[in-house]
C-alpha positions as CSV (number, residue, x, y, z in Angstrom):
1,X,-46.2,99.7,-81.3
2,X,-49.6,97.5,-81.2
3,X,-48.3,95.2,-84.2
4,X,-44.9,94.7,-82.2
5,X,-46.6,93.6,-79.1
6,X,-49.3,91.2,-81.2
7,X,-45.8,89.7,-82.8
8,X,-44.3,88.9,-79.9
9,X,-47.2,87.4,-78.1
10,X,-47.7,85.3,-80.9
11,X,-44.1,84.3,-81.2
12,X,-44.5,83.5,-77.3
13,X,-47.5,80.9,-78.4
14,X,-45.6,79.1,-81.0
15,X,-45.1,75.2,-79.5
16,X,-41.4,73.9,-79.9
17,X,-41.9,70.3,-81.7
18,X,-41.5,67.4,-78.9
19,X,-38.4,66.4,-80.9
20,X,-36.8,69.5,-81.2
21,X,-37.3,70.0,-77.5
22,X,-35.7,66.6,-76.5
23,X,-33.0,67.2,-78.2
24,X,-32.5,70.9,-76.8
25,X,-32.7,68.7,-73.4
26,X,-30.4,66.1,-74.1
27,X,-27.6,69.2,-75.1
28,X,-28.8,70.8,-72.2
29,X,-28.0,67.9,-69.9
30,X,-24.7,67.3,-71.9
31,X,-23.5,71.1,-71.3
32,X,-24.4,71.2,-67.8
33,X,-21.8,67.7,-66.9
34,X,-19.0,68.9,-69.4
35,X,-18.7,72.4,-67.6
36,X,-18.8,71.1,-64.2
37,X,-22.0,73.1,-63.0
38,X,-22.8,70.0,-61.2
39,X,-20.0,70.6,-58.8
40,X,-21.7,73.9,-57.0
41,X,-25.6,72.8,-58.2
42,X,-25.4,69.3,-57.7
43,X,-25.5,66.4,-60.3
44,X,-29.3,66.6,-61.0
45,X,-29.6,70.4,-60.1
46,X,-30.5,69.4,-56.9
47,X,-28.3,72.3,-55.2
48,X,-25.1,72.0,-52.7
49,X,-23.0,74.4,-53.0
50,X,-25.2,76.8,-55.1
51,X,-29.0,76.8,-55.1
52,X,-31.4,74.3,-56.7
53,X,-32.3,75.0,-60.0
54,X,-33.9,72.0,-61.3
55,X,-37.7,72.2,-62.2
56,X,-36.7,76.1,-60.4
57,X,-36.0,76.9,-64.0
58,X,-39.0,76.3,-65.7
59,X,-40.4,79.2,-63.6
60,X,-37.8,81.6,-64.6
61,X,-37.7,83.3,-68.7
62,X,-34.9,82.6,-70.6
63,X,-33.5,86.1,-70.2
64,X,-33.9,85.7,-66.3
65,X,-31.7,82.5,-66.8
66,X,-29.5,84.0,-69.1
67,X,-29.2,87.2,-67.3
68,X,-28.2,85.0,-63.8
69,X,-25.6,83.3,-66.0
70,X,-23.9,86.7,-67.5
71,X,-24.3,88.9,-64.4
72,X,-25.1,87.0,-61.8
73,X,-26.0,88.7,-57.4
74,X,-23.9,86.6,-55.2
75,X,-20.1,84.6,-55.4
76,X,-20.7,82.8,-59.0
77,X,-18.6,84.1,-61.7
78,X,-19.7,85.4,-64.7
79,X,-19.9,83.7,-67.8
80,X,-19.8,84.8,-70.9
81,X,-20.8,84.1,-74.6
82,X,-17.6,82.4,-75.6
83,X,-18.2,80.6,-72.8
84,X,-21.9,79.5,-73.0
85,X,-23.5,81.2,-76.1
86,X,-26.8,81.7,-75.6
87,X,-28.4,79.0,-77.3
88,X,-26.2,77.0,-74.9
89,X,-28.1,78.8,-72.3
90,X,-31.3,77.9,-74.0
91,X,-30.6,74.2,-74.1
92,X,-29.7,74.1,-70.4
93,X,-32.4,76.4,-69.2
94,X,-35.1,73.1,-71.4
95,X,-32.6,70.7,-69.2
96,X,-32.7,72.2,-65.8
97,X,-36.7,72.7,-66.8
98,X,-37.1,68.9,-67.9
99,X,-35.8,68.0,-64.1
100,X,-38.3,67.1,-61.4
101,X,-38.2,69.1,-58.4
102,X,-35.9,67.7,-55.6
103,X,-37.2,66.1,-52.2
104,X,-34.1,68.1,-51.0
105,X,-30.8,70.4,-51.5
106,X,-27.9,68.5,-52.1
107,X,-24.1,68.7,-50.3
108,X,-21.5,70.7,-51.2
109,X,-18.8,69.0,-53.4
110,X,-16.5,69.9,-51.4
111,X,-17.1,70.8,-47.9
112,X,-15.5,73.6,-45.3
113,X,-12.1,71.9,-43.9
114,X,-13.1,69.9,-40.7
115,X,-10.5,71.4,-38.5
116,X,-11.0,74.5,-36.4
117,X,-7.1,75.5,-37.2
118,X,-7.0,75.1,-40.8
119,X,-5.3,77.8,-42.5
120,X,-7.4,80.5,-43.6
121,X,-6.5,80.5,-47.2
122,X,-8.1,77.0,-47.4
123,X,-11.2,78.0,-45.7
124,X,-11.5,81.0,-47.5
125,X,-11.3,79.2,-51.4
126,X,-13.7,76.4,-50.2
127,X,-16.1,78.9,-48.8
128,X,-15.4,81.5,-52.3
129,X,-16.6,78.6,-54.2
130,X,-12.8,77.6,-55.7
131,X,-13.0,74.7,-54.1
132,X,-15.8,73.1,-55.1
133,X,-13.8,72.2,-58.5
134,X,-10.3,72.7,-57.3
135,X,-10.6,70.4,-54.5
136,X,-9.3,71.0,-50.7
137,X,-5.8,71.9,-52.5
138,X,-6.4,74.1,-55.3
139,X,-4.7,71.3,-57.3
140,X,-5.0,72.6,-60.7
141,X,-4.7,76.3,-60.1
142,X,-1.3,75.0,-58.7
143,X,-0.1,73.0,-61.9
144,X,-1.1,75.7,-64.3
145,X,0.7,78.5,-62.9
146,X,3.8,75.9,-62.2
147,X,4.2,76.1,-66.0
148,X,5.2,79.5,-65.7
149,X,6.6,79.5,-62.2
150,X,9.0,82.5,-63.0
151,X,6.3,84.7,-63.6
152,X,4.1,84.2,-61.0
153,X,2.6,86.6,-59.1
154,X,-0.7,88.2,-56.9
155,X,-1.1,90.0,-60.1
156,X,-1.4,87.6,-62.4
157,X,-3.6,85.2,-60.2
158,X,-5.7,88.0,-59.7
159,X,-5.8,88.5,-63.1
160,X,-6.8,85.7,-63.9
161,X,-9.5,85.4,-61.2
162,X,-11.1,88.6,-62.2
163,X,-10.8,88.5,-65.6
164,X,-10.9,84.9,-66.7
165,X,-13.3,85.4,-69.5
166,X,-10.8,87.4,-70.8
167,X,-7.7,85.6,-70.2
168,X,-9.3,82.4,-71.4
169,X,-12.7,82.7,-73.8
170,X,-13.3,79.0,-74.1
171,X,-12.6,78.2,-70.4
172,X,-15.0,76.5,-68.1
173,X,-14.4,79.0,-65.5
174,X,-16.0,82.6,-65.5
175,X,-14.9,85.8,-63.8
176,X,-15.2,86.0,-60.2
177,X,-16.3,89.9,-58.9
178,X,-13.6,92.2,-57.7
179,X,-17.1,93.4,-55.2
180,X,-17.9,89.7,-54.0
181,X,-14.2,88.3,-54.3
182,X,-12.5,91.1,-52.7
183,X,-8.5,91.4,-52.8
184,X,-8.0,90.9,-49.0
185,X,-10.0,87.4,-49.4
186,X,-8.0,86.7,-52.5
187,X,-4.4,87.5,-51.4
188,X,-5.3,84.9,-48.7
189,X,-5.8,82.0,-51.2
190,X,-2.6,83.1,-53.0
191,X,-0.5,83.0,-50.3
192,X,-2.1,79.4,-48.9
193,X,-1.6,78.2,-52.4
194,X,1.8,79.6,-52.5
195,X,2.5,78.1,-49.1
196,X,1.9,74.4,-50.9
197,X,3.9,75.2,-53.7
198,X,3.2,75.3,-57.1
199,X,2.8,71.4,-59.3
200,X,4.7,70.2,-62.4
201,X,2.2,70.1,-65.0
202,X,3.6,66.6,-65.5
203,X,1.5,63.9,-67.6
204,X,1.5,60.5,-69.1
205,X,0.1,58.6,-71.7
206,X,-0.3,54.9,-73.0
207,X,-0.9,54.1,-76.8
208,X,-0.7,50.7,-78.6
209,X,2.0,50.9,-80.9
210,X,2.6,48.8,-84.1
211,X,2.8,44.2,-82.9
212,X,0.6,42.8,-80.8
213,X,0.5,43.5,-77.6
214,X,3.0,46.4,-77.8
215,X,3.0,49.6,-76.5
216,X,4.1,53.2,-76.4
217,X,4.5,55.8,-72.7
218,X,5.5,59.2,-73.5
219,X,5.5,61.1,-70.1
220,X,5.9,65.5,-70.9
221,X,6.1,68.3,-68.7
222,X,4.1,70.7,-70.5
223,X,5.5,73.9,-68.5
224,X,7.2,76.7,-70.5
225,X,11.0,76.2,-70.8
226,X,12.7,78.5,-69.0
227,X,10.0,79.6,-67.0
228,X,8.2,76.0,-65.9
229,X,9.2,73.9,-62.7
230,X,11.4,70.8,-63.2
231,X,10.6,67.8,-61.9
232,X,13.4,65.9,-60.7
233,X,13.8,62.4,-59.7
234,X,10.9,60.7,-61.7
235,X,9.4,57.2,-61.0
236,X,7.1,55.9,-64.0
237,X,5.0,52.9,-63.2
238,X,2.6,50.7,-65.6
239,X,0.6,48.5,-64.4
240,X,1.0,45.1,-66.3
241,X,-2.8,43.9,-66.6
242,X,-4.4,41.1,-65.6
243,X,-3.8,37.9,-67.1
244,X,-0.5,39.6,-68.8
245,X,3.1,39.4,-68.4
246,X,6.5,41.4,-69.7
247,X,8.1,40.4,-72.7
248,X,10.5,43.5,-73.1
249,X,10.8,47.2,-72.6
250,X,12.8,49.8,-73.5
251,X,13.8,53.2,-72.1
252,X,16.5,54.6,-69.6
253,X,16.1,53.4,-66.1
254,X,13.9,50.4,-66.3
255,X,14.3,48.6,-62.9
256,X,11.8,45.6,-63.6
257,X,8.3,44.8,-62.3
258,X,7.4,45.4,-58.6
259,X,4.5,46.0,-56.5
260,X,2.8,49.6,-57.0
261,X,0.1,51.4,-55.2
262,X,-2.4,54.2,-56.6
263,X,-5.3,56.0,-54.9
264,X,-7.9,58.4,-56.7
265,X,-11.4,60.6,-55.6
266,X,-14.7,59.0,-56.1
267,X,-16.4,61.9,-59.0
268,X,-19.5,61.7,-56.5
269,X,-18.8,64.7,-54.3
270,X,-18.1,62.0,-51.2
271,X,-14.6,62.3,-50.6
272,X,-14.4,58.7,-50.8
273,X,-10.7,57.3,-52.6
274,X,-10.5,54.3,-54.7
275,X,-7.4,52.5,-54.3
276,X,-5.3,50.0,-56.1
277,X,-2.9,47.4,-56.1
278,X,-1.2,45.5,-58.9
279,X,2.5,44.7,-60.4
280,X,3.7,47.5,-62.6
281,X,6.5,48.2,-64.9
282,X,8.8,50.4,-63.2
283,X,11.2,53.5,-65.0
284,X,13.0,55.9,-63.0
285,X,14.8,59.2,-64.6
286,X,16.5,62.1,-63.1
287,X,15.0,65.6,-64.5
288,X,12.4,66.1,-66.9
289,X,12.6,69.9,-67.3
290,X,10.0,71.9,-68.3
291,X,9.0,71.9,-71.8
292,X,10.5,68.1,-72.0
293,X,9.6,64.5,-73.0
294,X,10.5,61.5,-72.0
295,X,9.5,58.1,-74.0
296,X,9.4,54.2,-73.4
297,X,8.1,51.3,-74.9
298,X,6.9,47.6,-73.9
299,X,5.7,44.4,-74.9
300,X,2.8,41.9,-73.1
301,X,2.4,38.4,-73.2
302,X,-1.1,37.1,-72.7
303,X,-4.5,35.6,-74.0
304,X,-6.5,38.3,-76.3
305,X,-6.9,42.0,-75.4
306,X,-6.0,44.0,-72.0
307,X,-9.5,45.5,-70.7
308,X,-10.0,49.0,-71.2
309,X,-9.1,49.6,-67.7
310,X,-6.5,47.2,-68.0
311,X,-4.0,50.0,-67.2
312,X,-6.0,51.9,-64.8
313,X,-4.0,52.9,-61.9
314,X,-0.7,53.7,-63.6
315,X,1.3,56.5,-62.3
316,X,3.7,59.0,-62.4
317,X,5.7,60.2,-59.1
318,X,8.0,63.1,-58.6
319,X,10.0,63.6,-55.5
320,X,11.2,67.4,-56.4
321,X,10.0,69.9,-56.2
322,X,8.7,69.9,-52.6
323,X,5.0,70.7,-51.5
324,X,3.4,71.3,-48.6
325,X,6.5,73.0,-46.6
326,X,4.4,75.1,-44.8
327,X,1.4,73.0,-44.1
328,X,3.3,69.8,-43.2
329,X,0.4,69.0,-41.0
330,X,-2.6,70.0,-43.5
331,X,-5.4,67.7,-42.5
332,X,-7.2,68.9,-45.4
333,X,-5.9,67.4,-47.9
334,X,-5.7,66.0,-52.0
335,X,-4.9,62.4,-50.9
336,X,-3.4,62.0,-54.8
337,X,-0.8,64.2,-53.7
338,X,2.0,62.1,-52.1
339,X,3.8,62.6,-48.5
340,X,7.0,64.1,-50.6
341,X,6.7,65.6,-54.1
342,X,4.1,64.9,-56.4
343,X,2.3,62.5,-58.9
344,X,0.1,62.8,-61.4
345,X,-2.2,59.5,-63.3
346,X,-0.8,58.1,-66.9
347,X,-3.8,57.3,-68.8
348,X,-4.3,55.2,-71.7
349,X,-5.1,56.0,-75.2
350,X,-6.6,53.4,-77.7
């Protein structure tokens, strides 16, 4: 027993080489943006919606960390080692260690709803902690479980909920506890997002395609046929970019270039939208079910290269099926989500 304790105190003095450390930071820091942690412990760990943990960590063991990641006390769900192995846990525990501590706790990402009479549902998933990456709307919850509309169900939500880790190893999202995510609060989201209606999981994409200047849109509903939503009466609009023009398209339902609006969230936490306004290429089609495709093709004139953000701002519109029916007045609100039906960006591809 006295030569396993001398080990490990040893093993506890043994220095980590300054390079190896940086780069166990630097995958830290890369692990903590692409799973969103930032959204409940703010973009520097600076806390918001869940506690500050930057320079907090260097005070806690590995195994502390790693045990308030797998089994964690209050609303966070659990994560587990598909999720975050544990020398992913090791990197972001150096990150979160590397920080300086903050002058003071962050915001939310997404604050309570503003309004006194906002349903309970929507109060209940912001203050849960859903909404702090699923927005005031629960937008993607909505689109995933629109791919399989037909079977949709409390059970399944809560399934999925409670068991996430389960349902989906390489998800970003952990469990949520049965204990501090009881089925009363639950069954109260389900029916507020119910009560919007589920989304099309409807998207679009732009790739150059073989000439100069010539392009390639292939817009899919990725639900599951026969038990996906439809979306009916489609509206597909590129933006032509700056310093361009249209040579020729093709595609059923072209009806020329027009004006076009488009509006998205700031990825600061502030609420704030970005809008914009250009001439855009318009298509419009009746149905793409689920499970379908739908392609078109153009051709630019113009001086060099479109920007990389040439196309930003290029959208997709549905006008079927419906949201909102029963919160026509929601204050609270995805302002991507249009007064009738639904829309979704199309995003270009080099």
């Amino acid at each position: 027993m006295r030569r396993l304790i001398l080990a490990g105190l040893l093993t506890a003095t043994v220095s980590v080489p300054a390079d190896a450390q940086e780069g166990r930071v630097q995958a830290g820091k890369a692990l903590w943006d692409s799973q969103m942690c930032s959204f409940c412990h703010g973009n520097y760990g600076e806390g918001g919606f869940g506690p500050e943990l930057a320079h907090r960590a260097s005070s806690l063991t590995l195994a502390q960390f790693t045990r308030a990641v797998r089994a964690p006390w209050g609303v966070m769900p659990q994560f587990g080692e598909s999720q975050l192995s544990d020398q992913n846990l090791a990197d972001m525990h150096a990150y979160l260690g590397s920080l300086p501590e903050p002058r003071r706790v962050g915001h939310w990402h997404w604050d309570l709803p503003p309004n006194d009479d906002a349903p309970v549902g929507q109060v209940l998933q912001v203050s849960f902690g859903c909404g702090q990456c699923h927005e005031p709307e629960l937008g993607m919850p909505r689109r995933q479980l629109g791919a399989i509309a037909r079977d949709t169900s409390f059970e399944y939500f809560a399934d999925a909920v409670w068991n996430h880790n389960e349902k989906y190893p390489k998800g970003r999202m952990g469990s949520f506890s049965r204990e501090r995510l009881p089925e009363v609060a639950l069954r109260e989201i389900y029916d507020f997002m119910m009560g919007l209606g589920l989304r099309v999981p409807m998207s679009g994409t732009i790739r150059p395609a073989t000439g100069e200047h010539s392009y390639t849109v292939q817009i899919a509903n990725t639900g599951t046929p026969g038990k996906g939503l439809d979306a009916e009466i489609v509206t597909v609009s590129i933006v032509v970019p700056d310093g361009f023009s249209v040579v020729s398209t093709e595609g059923e339902g072209y009806q020329g270039v027009r004006p076009a609006k488009a509006q998205m969230f700031y990825f600061d936490g502030s609420g704030r939208v970005r809008e914009w306004e250009a001439d855009a290429m318009i298509w419009k089609v009746p149905r793409i079910a689920a499970g379908g495709k739908q392609n078109f093709s153009f051709t630019l004139k113009g001086s060099g290269t479109p920007a990389a953000d040439g196309f930003e701002g290029s959208m997709l519109w549905w006008e079927k099926p419906l949201t909102r029916m029963e919160y026509p007045d929601l204050e609270y609100r995805d302002v991507r989500i249009p007064e009738v039906g639904d829309a979704n960006f199309i995003l270009f591809r080099p």
